[in-house]
N, CA, C and O atoms as a Maestro MAE file, in Angstrom:
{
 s_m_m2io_version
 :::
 2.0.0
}

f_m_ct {
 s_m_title
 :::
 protein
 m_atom[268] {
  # First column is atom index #
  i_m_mmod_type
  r_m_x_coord
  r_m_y_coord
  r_m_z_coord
  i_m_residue_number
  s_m_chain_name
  s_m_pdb_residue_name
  s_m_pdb_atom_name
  i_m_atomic_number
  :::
  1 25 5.303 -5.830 -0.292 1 A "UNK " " N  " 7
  2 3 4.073 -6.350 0.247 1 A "UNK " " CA " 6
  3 2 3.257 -6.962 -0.888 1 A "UNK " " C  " 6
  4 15 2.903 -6.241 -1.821 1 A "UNK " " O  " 8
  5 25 2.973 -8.129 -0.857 2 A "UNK " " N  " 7
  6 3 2.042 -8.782 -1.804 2 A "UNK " " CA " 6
  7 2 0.819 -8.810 -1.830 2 A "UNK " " C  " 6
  8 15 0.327 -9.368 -0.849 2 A "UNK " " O  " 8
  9 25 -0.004 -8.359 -2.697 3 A "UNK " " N  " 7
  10 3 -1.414 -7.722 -3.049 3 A "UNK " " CA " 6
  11 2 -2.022 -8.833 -3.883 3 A "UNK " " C  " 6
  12 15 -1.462 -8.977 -4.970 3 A "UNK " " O  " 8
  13 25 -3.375 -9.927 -3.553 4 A "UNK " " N  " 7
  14 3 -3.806 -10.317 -4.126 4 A "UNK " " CA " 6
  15 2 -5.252 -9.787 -4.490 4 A "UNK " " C  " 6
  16 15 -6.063 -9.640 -3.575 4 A "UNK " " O  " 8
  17 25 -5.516 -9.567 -5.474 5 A "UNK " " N  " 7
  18 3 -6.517 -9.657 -5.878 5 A "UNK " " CA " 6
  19 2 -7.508 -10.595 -6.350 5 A "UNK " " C  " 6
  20 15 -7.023 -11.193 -7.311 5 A "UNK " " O  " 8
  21 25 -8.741 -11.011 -6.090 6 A "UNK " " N  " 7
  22 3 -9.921 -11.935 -6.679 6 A "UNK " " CA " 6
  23 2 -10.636 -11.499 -7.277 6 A "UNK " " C  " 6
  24 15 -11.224 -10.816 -6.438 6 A "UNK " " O  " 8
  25 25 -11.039 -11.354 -8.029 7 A "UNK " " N  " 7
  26 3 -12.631 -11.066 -8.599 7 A "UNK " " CA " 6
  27 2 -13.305 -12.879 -8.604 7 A "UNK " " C  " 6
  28 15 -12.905 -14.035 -8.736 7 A "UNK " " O  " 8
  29 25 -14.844 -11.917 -8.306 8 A "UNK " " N  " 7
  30 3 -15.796 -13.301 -8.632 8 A "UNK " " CA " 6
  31 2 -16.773 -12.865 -8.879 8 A "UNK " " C  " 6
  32 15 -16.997 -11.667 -8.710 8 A "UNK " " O  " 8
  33 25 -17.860 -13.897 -9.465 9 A "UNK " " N  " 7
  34 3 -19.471 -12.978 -9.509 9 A "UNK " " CA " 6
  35 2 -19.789 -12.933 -8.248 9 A "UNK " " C  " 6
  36 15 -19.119 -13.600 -7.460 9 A "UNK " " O  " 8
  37 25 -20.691 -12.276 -7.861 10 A "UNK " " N  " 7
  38 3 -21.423 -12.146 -6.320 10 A "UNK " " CA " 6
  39 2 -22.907 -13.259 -6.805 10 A "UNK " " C  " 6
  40 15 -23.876 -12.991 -7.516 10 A "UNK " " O  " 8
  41 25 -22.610 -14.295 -6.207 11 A "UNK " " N  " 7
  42 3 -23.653 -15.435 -6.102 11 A "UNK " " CA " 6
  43 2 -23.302 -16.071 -4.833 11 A "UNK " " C  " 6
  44 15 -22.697 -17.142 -4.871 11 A "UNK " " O  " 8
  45 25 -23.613 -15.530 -3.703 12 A "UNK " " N  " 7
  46 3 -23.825 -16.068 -2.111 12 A "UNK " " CA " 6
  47 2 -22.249 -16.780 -1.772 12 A "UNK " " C  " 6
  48 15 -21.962 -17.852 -1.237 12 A "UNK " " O  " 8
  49 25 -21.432 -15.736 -2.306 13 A "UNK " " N  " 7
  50 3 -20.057 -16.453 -1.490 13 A "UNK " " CA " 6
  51 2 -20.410 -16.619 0.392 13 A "UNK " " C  " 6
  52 15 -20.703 -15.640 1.078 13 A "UNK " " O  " 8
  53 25 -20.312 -17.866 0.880 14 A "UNK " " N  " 7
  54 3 -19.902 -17.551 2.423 14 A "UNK " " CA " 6
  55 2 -18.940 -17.173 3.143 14 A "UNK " " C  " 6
  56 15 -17.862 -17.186 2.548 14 A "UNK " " O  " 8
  57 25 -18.898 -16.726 4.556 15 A "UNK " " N  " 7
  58 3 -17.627 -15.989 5.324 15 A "UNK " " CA " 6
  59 2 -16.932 -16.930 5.143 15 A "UNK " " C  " 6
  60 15 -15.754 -16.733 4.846 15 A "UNK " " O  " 8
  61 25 -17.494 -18.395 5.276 16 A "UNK " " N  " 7
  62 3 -15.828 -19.034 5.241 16 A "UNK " " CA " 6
  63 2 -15.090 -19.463 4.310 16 A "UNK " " C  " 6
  64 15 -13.882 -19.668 4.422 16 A "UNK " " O  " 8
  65 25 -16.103 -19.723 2.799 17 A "UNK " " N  " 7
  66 3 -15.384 -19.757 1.620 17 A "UNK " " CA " 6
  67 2 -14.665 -18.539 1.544 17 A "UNK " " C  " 6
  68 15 -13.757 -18.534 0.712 17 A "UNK " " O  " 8
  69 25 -14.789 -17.811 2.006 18 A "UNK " " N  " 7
  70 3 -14.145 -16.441 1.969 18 A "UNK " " CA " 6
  71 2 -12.778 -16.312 2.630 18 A "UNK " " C  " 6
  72 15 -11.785 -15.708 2.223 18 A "UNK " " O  " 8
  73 25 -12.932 -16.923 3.592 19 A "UNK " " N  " 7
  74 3 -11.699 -17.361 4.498 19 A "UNK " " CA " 6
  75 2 -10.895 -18.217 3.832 19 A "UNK " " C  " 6
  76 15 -9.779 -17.763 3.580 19 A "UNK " " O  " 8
  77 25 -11.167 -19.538 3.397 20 A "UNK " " N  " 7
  78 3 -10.432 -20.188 2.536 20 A "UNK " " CA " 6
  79 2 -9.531 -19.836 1.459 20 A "UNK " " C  " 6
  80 15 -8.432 -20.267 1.111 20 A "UNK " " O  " 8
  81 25 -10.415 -18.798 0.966 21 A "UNK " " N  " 7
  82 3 -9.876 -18.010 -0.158 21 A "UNK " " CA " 6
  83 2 -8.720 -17.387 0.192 21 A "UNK " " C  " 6
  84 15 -7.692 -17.686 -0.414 21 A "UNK " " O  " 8
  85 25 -8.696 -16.427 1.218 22 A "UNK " " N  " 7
  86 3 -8.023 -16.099 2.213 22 A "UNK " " CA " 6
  87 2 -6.540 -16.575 2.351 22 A "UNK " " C  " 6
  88 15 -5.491 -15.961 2.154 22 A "UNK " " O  " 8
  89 25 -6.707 -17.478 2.633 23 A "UNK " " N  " 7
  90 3 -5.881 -18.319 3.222 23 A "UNK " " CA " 6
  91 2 -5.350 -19.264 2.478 23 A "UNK " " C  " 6
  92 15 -4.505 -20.047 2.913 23 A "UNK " " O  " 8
  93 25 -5.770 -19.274 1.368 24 A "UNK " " N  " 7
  94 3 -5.446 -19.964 0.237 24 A "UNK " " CA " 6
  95 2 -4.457 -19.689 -0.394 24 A "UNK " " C  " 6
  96 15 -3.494 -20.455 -0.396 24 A "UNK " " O  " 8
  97 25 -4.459 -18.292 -1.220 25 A "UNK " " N  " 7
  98 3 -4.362 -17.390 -1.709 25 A "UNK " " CA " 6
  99 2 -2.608 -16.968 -0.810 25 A "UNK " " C  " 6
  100 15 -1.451 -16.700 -1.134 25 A "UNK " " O  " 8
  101 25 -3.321 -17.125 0.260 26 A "UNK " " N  " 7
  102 3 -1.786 -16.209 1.218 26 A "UNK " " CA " 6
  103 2 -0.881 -17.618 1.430 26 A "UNK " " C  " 6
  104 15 0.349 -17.625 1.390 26 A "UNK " " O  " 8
  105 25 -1.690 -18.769 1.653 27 A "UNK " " N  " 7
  106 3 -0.711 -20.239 1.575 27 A "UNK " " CA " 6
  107 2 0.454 -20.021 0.274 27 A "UNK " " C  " 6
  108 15 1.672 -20.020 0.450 27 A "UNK " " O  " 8
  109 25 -0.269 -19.831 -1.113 28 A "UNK " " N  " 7
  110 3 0.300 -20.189 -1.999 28 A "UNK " " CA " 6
  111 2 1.834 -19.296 -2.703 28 A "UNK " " C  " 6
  112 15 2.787 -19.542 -3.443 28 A "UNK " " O  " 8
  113 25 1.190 -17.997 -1.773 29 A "UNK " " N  " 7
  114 3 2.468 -17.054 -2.077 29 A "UNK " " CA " 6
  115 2 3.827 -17.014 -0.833 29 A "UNK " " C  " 6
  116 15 4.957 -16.533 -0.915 29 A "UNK " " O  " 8
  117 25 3.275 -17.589 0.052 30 A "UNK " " N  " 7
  118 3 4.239 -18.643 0.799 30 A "UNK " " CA " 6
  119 2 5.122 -19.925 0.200 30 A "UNK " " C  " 6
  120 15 6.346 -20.058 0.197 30 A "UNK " " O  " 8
  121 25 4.407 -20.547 -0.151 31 A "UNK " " N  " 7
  122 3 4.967 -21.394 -0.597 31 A "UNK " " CA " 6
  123 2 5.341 -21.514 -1.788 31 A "UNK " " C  " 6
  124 15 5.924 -22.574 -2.015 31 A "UNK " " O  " 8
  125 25 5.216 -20.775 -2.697 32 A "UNK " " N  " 7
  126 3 5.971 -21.175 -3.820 32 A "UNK " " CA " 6
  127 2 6.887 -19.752 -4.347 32 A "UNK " " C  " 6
  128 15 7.694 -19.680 -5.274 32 A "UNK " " O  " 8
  129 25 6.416 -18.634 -3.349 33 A "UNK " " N  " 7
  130 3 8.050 -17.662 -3.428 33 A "UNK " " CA " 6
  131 2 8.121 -16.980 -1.887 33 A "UNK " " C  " 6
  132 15 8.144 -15.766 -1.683 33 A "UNK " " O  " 8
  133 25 8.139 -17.566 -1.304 34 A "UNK " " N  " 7
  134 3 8.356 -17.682 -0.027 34 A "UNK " " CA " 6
  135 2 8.227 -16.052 0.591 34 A "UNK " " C  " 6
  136 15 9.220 -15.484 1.045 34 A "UNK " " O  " 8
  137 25 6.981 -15.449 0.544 35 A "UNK " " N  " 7
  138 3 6.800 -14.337 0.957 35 A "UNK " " CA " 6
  139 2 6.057 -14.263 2.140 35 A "UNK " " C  " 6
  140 15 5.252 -15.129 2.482 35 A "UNK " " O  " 8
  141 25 6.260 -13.440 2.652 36 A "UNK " " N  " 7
  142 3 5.986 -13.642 4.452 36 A "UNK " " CA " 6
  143 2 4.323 -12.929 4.627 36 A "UNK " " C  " 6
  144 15 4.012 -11.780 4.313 36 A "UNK " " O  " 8
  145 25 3.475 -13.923 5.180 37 A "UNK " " N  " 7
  146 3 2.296 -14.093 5.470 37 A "UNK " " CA " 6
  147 2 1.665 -12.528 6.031 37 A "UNK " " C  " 6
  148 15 0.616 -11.921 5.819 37 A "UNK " " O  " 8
  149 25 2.939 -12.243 6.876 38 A "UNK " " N  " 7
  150 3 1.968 -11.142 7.960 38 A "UNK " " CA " 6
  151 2 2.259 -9.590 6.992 38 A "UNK " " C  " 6
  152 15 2.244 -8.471 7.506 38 A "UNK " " O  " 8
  153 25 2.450 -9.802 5.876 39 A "UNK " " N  " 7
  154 3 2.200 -8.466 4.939 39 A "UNK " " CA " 6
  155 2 1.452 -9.098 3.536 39 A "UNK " " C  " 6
  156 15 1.564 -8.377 2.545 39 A "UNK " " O  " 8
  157 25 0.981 -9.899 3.426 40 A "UNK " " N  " 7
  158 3 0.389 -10.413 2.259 40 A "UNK " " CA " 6
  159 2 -0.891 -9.679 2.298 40 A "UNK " " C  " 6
  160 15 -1.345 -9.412 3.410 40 A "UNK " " O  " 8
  161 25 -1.390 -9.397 1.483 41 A "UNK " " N  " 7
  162 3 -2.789 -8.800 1.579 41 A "UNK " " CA " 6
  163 2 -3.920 -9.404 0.191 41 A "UNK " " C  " 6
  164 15 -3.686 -9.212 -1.002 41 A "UNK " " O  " 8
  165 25 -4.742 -9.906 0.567 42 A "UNK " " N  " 7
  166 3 -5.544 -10.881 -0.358 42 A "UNK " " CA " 6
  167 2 -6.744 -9.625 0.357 42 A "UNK " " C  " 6
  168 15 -7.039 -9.209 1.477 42 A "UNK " " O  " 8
  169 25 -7.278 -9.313 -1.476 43 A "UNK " " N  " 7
  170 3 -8.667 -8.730 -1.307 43 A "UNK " " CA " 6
  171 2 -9.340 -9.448 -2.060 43 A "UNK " " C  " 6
  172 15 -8.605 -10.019 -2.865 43 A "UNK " " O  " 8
  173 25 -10.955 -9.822 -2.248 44 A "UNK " " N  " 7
  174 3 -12.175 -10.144 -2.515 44 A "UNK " " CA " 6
  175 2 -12.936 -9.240 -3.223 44 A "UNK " " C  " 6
  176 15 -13.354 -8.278 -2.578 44 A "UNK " " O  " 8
  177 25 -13.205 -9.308 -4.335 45 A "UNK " " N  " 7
  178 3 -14.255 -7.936 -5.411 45 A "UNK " " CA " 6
  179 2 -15.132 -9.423 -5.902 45 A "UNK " " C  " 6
  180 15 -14.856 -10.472 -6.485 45 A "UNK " " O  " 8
  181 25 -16.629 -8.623 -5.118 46 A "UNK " " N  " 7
  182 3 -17.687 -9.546 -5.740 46 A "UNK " " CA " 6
  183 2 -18.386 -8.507 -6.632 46 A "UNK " " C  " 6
  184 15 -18.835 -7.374 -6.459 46 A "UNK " " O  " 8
  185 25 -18.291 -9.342 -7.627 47 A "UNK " " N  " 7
  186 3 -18.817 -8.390 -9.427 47 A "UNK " " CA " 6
  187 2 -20.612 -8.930 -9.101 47 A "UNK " " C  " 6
  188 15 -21.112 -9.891 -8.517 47 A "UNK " " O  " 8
  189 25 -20.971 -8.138 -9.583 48 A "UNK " " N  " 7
  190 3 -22.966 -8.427 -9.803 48 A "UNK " " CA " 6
  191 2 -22.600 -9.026 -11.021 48 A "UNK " " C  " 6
  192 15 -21.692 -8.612 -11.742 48 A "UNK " " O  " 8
  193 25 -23.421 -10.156 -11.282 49 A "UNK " " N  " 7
  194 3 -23.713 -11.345 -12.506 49 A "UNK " " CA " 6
  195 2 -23.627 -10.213 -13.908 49 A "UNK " " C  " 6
  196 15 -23.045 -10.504 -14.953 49 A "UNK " " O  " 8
  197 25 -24.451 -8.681 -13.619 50 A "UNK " " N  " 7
  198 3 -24.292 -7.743 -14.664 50 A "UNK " " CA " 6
  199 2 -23.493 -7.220 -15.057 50 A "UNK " " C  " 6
  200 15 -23.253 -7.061 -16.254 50 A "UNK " " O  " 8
  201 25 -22.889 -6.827 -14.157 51 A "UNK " " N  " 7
  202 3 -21.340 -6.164 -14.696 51 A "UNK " " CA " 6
  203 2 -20.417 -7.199 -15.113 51 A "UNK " " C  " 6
  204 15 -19.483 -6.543 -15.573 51 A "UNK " " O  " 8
  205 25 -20.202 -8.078 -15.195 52 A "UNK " " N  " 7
  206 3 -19.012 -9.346 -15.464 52 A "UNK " " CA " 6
  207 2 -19.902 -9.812 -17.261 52 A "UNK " " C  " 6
  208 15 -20.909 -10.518 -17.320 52 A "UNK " " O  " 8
  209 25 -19.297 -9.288 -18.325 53 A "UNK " " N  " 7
  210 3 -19.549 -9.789 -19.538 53 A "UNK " " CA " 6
  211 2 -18.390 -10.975 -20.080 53 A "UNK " " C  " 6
  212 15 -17.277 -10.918 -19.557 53 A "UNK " " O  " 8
  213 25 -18.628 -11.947 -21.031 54 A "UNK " " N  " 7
  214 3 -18.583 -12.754 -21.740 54 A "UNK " " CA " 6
  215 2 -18.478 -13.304 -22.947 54 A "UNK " " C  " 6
  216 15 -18.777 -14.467 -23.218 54 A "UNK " " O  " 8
  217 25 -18.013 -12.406 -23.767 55 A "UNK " " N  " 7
  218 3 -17.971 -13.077 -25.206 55 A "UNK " " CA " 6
  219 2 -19.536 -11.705 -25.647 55 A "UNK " " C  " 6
  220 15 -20.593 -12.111 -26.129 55 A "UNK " " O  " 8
  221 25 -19.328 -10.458 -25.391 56 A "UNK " " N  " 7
  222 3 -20.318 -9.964 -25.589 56 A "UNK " " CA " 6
  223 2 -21.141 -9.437 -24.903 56 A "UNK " " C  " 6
  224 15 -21.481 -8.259 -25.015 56 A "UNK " " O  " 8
  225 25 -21.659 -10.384 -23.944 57 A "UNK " " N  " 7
  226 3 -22.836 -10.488 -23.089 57 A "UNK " " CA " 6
  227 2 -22.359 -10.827 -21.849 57 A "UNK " " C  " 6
  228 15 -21.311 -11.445 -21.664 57 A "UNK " " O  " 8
  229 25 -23.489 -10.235 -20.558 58 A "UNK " " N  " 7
  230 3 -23.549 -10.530 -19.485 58 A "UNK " " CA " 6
  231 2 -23.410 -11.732 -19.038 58 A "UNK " " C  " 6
  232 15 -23.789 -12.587 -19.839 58 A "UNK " " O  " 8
  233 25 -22.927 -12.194 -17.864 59 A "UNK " " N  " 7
  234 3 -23.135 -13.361 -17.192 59 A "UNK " " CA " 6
  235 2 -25.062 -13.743 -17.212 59 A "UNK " " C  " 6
  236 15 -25.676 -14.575 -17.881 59 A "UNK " " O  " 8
  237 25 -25.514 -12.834 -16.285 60 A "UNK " " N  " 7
  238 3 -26.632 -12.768 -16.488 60 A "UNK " " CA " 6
  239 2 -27.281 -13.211 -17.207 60 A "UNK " " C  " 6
  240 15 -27.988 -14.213 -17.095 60 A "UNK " " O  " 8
  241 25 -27.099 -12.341 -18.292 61 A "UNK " " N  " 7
  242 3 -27.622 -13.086 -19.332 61 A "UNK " " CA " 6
  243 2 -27.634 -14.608 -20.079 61 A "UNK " " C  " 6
  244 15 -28.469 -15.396 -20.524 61 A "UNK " " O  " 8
  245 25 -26.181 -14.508 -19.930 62 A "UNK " " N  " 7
  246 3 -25.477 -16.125 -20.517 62 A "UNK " " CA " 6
  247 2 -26.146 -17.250 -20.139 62 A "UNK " " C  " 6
  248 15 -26.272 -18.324 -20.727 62 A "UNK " " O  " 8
  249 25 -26.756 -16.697 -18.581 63 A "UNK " " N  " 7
  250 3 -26.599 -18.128 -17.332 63 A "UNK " " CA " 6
  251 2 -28.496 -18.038 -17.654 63 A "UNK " " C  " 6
  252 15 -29.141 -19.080 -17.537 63 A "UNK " " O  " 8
  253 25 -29.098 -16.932 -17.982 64 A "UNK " " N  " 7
  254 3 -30.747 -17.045 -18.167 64 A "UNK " " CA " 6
  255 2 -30.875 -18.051 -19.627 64 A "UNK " " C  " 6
  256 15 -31.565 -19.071 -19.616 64 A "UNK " " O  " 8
  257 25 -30.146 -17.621 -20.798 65 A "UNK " " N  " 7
  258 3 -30.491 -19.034 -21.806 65 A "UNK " " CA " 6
  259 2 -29.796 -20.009 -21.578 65 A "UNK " " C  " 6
  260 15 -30.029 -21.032 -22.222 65 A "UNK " " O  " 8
  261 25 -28.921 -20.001 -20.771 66 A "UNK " " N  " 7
  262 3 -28.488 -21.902 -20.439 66 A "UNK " " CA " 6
  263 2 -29.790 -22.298 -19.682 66 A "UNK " " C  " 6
  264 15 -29.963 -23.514 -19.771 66 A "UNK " " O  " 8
  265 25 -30.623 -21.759 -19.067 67 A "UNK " " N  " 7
  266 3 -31.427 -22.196 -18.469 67 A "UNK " " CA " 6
  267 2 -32.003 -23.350 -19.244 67 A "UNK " " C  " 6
  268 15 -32.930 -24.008 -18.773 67 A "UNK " " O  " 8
  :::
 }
 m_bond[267] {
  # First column is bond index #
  i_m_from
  i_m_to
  i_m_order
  :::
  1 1 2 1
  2 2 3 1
  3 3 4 2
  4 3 5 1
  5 5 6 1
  6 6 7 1
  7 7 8 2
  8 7 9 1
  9 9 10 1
  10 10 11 1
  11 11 12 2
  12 11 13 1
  13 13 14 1
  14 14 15 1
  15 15 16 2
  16 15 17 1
  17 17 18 1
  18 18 19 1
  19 19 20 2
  20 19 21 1
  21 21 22 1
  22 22 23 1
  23 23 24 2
  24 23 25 1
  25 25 26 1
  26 26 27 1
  27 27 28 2
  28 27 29 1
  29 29 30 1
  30 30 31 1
  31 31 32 2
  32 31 33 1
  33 33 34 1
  34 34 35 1
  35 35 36 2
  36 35 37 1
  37 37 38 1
  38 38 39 1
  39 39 40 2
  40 39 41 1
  41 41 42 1
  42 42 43 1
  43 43 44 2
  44 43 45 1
  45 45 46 1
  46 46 47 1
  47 47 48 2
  48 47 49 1
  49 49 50 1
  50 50 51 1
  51 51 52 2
  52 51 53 1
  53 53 54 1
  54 54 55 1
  55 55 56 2
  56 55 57 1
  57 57 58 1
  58 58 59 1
  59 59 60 2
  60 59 61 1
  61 61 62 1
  62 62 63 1
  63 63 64 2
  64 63 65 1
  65 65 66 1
  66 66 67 1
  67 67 68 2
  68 67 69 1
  69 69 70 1
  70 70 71 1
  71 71 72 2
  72 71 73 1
  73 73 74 1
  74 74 75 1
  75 75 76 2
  76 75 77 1
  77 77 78 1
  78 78 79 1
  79 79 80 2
  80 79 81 1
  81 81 82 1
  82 82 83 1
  83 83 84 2
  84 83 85 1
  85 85 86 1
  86 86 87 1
  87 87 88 2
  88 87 89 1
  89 89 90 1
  90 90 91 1
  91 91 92 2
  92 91 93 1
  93 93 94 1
  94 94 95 1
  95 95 96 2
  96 95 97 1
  97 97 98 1
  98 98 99 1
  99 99 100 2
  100 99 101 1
  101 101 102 1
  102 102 103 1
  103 103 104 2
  104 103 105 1
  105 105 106 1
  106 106 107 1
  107 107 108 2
  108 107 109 1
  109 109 110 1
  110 110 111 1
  111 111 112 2
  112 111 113 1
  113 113 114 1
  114 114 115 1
  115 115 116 2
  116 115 117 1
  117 117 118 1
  118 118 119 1
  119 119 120 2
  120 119 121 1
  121 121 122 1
  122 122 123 1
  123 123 124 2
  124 123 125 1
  125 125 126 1
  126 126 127 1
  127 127 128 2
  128 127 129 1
  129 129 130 1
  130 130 131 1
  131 131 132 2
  132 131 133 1
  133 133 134 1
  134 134 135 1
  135 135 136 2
  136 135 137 1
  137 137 138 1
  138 138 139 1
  139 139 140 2
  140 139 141 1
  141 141 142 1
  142 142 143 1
  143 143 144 2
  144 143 145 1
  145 145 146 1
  146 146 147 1
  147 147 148 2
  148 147 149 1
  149 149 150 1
  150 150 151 1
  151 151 152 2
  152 151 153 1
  153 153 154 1
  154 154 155 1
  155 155 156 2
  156 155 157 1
  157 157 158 1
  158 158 159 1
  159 159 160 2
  160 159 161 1
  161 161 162 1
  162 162 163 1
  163 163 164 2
  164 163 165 1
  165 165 166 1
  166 166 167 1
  167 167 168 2
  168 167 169 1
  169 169 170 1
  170 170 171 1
  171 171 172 2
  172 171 173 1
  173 173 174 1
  174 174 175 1
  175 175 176 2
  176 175 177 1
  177 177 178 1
  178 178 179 1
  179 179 180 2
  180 179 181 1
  181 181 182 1
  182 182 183 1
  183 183 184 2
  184 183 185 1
  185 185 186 1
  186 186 187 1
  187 187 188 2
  188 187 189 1
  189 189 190 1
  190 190 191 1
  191 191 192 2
  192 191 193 1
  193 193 194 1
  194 194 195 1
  195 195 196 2
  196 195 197 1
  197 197 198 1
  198 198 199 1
  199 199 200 2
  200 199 201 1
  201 201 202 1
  202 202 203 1
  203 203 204 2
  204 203 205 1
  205 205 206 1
  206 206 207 1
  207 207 208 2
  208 207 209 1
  209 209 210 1
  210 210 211 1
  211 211 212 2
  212 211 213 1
  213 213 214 1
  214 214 215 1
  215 215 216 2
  216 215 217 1
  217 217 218 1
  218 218 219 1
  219 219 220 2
  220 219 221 1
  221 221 222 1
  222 222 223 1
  223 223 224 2
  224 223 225 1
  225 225 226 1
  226 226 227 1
  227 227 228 2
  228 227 229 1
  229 229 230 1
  230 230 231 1
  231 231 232 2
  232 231 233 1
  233 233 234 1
  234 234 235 1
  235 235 236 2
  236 235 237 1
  237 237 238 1
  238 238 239 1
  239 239 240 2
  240 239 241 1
  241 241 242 1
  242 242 243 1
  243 243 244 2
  244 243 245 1
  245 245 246 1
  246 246 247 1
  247 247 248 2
  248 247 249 1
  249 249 250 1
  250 250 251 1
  251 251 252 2
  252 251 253 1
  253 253 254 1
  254 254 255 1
  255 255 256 2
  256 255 257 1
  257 257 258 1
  258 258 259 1
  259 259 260 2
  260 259 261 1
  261 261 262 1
  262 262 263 1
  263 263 264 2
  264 263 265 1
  265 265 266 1
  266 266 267 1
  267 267 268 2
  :::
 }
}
């Protein structure tokens, strides 16, 4: 059974980018090692901007002095 995992920051993903992802994700392990859709399992982990660091530092942080 094929297990995808995502991580992303949590910044307002929508249900259907979510779906896309989805479906994306389960397209691609179809098609390029031909594993069967109805056991694929694609999960979604939305990280807070805080917990996801960078060279050191927070996203958070990173993304407040690019400001």
């Amino acid at each position: 059974m094929p297990y995808v995992n995502i991580k992303i920051t949590r910044e307002g993903l929508t249900a259907v980018q979510k779906e896309q992802l989805i479906q994306g994700a389960t397209e691609l392990l179809v098609d390029v090692l031909g594993k069967n859709p109805e056991i694929t399992v694609v999960v979604i982990d939305e990280i807070n901007t805080d917990n996801w660091g960078i060279a050191g530092e927070s996203v958070t942080k990173r993304r407040q002095r690019d400001e």
